[in-house]
N, C-alpha and C positions, 0 to 999 in steps of 0.2 A: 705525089704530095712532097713538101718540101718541109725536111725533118725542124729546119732553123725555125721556119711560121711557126711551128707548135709548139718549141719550148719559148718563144716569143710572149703567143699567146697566151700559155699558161704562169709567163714568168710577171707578166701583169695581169694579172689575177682573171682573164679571160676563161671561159667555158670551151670546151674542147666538147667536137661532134663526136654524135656514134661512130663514125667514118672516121675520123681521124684516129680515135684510139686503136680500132679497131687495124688500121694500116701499120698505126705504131709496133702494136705488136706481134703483128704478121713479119714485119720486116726485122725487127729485131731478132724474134725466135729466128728466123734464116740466115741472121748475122750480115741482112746489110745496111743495119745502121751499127756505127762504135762505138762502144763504152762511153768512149766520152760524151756524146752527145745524147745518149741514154740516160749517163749521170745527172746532163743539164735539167733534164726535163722531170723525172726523180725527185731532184732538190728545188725544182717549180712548185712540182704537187706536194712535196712537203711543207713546205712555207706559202701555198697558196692554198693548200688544200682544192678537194673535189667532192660536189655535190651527192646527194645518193644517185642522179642517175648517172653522173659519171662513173661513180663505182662501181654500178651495176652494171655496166659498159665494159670497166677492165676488167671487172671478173670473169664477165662472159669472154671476151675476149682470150682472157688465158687460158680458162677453160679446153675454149677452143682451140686453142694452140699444136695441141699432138692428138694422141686416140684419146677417144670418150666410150669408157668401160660401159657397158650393156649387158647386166647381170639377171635382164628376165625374162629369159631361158629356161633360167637354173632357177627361181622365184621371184613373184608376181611383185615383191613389194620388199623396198631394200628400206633398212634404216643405219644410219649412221651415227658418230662420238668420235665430238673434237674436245679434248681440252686445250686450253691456251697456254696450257703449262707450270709445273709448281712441285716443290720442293717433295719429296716423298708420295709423287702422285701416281700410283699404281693402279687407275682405278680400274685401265682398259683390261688388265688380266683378272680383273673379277666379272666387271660387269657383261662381257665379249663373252663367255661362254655360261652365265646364267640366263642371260637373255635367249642364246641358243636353245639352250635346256628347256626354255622355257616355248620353243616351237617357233623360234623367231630366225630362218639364217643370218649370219652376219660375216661380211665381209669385208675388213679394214684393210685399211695402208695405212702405216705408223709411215713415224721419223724417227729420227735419233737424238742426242739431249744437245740444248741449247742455251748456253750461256749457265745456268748452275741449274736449271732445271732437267732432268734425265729423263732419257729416250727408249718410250716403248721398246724397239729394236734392241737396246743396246741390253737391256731388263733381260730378254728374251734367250741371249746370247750368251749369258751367263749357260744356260742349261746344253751343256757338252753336244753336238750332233745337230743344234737344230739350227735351220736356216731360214732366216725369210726372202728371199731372192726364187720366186716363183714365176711363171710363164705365167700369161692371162687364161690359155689353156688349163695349166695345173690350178690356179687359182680356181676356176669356175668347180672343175671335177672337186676340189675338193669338200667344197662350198656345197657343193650337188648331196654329197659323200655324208659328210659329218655334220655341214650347216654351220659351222666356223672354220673362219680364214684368217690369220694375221700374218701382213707379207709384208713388205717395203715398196715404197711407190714406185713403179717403172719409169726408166727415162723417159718413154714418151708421153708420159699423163702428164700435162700442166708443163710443157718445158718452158715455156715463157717464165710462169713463178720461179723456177729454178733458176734461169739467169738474173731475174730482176732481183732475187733474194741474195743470191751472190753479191750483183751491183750495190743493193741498202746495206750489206753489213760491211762495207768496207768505205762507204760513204758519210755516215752519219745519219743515214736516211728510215733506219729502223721503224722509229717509235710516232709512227703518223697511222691513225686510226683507218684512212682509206685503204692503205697500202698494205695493214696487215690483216683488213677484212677482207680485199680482192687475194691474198695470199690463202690464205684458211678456206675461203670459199671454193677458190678456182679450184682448188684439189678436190673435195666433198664432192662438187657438180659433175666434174672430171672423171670419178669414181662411181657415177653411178644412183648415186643415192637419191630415195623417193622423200625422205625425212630425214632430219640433224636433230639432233639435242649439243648444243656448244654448252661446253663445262666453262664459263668465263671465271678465269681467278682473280684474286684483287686481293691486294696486298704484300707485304713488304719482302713476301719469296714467290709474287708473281709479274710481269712485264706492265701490267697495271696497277700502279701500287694507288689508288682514290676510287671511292664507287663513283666517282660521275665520269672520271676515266673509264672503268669500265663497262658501265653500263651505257657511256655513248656508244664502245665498240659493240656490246650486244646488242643493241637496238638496231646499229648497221646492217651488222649482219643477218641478225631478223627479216631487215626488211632486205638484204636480198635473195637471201633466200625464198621470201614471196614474190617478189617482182620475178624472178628466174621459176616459180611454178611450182617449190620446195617448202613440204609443213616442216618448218623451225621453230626451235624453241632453244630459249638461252636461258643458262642457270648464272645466278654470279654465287662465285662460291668461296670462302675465304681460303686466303692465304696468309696468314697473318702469323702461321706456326705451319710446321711440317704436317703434311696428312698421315694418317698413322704413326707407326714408332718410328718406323725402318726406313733409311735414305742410302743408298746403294746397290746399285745393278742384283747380284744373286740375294742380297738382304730383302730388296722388296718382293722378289720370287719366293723366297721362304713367309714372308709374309701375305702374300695373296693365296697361297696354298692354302696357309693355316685360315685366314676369312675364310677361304672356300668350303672346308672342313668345319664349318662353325664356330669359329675362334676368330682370334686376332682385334686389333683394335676397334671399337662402339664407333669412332665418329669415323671412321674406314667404311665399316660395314654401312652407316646411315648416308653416307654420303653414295655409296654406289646405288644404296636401295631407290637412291634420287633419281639419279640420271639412267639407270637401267629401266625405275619405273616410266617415267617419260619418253623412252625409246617405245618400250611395252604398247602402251597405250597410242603412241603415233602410229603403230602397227595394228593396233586394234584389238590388241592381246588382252588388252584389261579396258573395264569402263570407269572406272575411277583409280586415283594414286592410291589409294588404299587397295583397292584389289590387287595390283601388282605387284605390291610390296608382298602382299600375302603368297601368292606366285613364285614372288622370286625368292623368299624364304623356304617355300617348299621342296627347290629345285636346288636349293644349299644341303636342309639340312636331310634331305634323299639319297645324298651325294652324288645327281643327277649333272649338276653342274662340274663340281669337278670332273667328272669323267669325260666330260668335253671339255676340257681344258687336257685332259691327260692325251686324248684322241687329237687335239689338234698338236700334242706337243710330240707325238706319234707320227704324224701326216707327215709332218716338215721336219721328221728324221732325227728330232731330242731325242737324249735318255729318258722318257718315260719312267724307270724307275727311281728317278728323282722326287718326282711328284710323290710317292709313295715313302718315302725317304730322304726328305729335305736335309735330313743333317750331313748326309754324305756329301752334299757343296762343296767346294772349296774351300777352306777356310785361309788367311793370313797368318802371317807366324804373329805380328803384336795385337793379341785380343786386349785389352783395359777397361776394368769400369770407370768409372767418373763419380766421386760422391759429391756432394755439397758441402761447402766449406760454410754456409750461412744456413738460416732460418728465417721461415716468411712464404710468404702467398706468391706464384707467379704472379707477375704481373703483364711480363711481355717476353715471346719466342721472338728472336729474329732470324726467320727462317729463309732470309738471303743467304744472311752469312751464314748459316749451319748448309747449303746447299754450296757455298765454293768453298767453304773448307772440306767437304768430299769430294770437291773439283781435286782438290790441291793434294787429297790423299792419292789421288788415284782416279776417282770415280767416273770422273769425266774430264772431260777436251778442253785442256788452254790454247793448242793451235791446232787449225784444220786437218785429219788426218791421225791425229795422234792416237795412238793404242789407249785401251782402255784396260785397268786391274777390275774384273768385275765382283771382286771377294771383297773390298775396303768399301767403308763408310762408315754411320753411324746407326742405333737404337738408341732413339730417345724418350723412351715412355712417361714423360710429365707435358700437361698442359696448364695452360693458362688457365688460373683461377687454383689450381692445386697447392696443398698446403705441404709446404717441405720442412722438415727438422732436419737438424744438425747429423752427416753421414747421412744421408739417403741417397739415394742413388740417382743419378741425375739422367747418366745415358752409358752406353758401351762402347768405344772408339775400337774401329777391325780396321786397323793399320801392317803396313809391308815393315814396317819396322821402324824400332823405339823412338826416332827424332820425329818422325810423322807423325807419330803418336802423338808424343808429347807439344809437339805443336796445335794439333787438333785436339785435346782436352785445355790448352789454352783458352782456344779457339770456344769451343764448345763452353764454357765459361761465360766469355766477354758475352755470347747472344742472350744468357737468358738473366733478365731481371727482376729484383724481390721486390716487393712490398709487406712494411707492418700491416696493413691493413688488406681486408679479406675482397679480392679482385672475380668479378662476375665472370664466366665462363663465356669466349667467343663465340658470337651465331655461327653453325653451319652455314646456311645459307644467306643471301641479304636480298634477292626478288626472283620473279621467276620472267622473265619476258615471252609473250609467244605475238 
């Protein structure tokens, strides 16, 4: 085939074959087509966009690209959790080993954080000893072992997405719905998985910021993960404010503990009860979301769940006695509260900007590569709709020291706005797609 026909093709709004995509990214992944003419075709399907069954096309396609993980062996029936990503979102280190708890193996592959939203891995990384960088061998035994796994994805799963995710963020090519469904997917299929629950976010500290944004991406992905043979289900979930209090690497580890332990923040806990219960039940674990939740509260407050968390934090060579002793962390030398200087009703978190002003403390990656501080960020335990008087306490900035600090209780400031008048509490959820 002839690379120039396809971005032709595509670059007037033409329909590209199963065949063609299919060649495109055989040849790509082996590097013999160029970037640049990769990028051509990239910035076709962004401005011309592609059908679902074109999409369904490159997913499989990447999919296909390297090994395709085969976990049942080790269990008859895998389920999987994607979030799309979001400011304080911790969910996968509650819900990943409740759902275990609860007789279910699970075996992920995380990322690392991206753009101000922060990265299962990098969360993990905080706890001194432990690694995710596992053989497919280690992965399986472990899986076999304990019935949870959280690892990092192997170069050879999905190498296509890998290079084409490369090529969109240095392109402009990001924020096109086909491109980041065939991205999400190709890894989930790639991995194994018999079921998805996608946590889709929306809002103004997630890559979706409009429900019809988002819920075109969930409906994509929905459908292909049926068309590709896989029971999916998409939550849209806000993002509209930080999820829980805590937004930094060891801060949201001390905080999924303390969930774990029956603590920690209400809309933390009801949102994992969400997507753990819809895992459950893809599994066959529960026959209504009420049952699971019942399930998965029992397997918290037994402390059955934790102990799989402690056990996989054990497997992959963490301190363990962290889990038992979250204060021992690391801490930053500049702790600060944050009081309020006004009076009045949240009215709005903007939990972009509270997500890159922990970029900018430390918390995460302004260029590719860069070290991460995993002790800095924030605790912000007020939401929208809450009533604040004069000195109350707004959040806690854990900065490397006093000019970061005080930059980010600026920072921490300018995002949240008051209202005289008494402001309705954000939905958790806004639909559920399956």
């Amino acid at each position: 085939m002839a690379m120039i026909e396809i971005i032709e093709k595509k670059r007037d709004g033409g329909e590209l074959s199963t065949g063609q995509i299919d060649w495109f990214v055989q040849a790509y992944t082996a590097g013999e087509i160029p970037d640049y003419q990769a990028a051509a075709l990239i910035m076709a399907i962004y401005l011309r966009g592609m059908n679902q069954r074109e999409t369904v096309d490159l997913t499989m396609a990447m999919a296909k690209s390297g090994d395709q993980l085969d976990l049942h062996d080790v269990t008859p029936f895998i389920v999987d959790k994607h979030s799309s990503g979001g400011v304080g979102d911790k969910t996968s280190l509650i819900v990943l080993p409740a759902v275990a708890a609860c007789g279910v193996p699970v075996g992920k592959m995380s990322g690392r954080c991206l753009g101000s939203s922060g990265g299962t891995l990098d969360k993990m990384e905080s706890i001194p000893g432990w690694t995710p960088n596992l053989t497919i061998e280690r992965f399986k035994e472990q899986l076999a072992s304990i019935g949870l796994v959280l690892s990092g994805q192997t170069a050879c799963l999905a190498p296509a997405d890998g290079k084409l995710y490369a090529l969109r963020d240095v392109t402009g090519t990001i924020g096109n719905s086909s491109l980041i469904a065939a991205s999400i997917m190709s890894k989930k299929l790639a991995s194994g998985a018999d079921a998805i629950v996608l946590d889709v976010k929306v809002g103004n500290g997630a890559f979706m910021s409009t429900l019809d944004e988002a819920r075109d991406l969930a409906k994509l992905m929905v459908g292909i993960g049926k068309d590709a043979g896989r029971q999916t289900v998409a939550l849209l979930a806000d993002m509209n404010q930080p999820l829980g209090f805590a937004i930094g690497n060891s801060l949201e580890v001390k905080e999924a503990i303390d969930t774990l332990k029956g603590h920690g923040p209400a809309d933390l806990w009801t949102h994992c009860l969400d997507i753990a219960g819809h895992m459950l039940l893809l599994a066959g674990k529960a026959q209504t979301l009420g049952e699971a939740r019942t399930l998965l509260t029992e397997v918290r407050d037994d402390g059955r769940a934790l102990a799989k968390f402690k056990a996989m934090v054990t497997y992959q060579g963490g301190d363990a006695r962290l889990v038992d002793n979250p204060e021992e962390f690391r801490q930053p030398q500049n702790i600060e509260p944050v009081y309020s200087d006004l009076s009045g009703y949240i009215a709005s978190i903007d939990a972009g900007a509270i997500g890159w002003s922990c970029v900018r403390l430390g918390a995460g990656r302004q260029i590719k590569g860069e070290s991460i501080d995993h002790s800095v960020g924030m605790v912000i335990p007020v939401k929208v709709g809450d009533r604040l008087a004069l000195g109350d306490l707004l959040g806690t900035i854990y900065a490397k020291d006093q000019d970061s600090g005080a930059q980010a209780n600026k920072e921490l400031r300018a995002a949240i706005t008051l209202s005289d008048s008494p402001i309705s509490p954000l939905p958790h959820l806004y639909d559920t797609l399956t």
